[in-house]
C-alpha positions as CSV (number, residue, x, y, z in Angstrom):
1,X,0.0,0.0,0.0
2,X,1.3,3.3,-1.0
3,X,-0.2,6.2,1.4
4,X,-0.3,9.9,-0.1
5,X,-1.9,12.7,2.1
6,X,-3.4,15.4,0.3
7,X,-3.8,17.3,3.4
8,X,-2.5,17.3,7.1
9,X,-4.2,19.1,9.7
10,X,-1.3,19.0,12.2
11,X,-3.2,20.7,15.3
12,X,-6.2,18.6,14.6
13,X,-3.9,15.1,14.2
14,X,-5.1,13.6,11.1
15,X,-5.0,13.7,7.3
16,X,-6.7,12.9,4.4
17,X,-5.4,11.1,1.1
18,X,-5.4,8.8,-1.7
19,X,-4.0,5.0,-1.3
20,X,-2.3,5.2,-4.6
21,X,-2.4,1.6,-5.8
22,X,-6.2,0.8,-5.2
23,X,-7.1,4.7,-5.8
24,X,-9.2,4.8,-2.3
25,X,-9.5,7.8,0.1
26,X,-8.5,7.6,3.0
27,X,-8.4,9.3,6.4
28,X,-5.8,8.9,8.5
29,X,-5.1,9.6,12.6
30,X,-1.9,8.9,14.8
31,X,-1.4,6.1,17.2
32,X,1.3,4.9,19.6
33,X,1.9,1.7,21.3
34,X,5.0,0.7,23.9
35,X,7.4,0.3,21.0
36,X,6.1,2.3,18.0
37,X,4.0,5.8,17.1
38,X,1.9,4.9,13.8
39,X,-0.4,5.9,11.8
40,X,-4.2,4.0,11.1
41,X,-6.0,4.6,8.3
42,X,-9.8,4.3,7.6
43,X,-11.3,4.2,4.2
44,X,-13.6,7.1,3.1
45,X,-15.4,7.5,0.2
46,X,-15.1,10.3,-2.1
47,X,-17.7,12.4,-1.1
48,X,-15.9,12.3,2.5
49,X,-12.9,12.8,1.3
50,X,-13.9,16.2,-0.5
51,X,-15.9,17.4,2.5
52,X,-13.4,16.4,5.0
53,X,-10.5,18.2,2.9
54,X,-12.4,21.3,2.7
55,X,-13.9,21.5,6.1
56,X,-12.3,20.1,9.6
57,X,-15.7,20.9,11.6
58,X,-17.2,18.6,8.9
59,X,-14.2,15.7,9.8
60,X,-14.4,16.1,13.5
61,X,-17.2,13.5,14.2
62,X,-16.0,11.3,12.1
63,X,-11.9,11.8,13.9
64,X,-13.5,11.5,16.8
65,X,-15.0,7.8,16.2
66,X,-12.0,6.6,15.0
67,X,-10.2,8.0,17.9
68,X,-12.5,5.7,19.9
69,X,-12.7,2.6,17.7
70,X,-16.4,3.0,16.7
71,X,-15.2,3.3,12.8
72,X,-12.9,0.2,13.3
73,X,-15.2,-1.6,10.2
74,X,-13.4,1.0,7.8
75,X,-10.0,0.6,9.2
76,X,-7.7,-0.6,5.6
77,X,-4.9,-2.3,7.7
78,X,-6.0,-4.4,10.5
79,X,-4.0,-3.4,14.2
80,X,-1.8,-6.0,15.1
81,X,-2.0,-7.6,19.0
82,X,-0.1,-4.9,20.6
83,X,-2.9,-2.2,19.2
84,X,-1.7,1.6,19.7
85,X,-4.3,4.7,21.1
86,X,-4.8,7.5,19.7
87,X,-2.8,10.3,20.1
């Protein structure tokens, strides 16, 4: 998988972008476990993608839920054992 962020909202801790191989969207938030900061990446589609890129009110909801694993269906890599938390 080949990650590309379009945009990075550093003071909001995510980004969105384009997995360049299968052409999805994704958003992205980071994650830290006792060995490793990361980051996990949920798919959008593009209609989320263009209103999340244009609009961080519109993305909050949705950052939020990821932050608390209730978007975990979307997630395009699957955590490993030692899963990080947001941060």
């Amino acid at each position: 998988m080949k990650f590309k962020d379009a945009i990075v909202y550093k003071n909001e801790r995510f980004s969105v972008g384009v997995e360049e191989e299968a052409g999805k969207y994704y958003l992205s938030i980071p994650v830290s476990n006792n060995l490793v900061d990361y980051e996990e990446y949920y798919d959008i589609n593009k209609e989320e993608f263009d209103r999340f890129s244009s609009s961080v009110e519109d993305a909050a909801e949705f950052v939020q839920q990821c932050r608390s694993r209730q978007r975990d269906d979307r997630l395009m890599v699957r955590p490993g054992n030692d899963r990080g938390t947001a941060i």
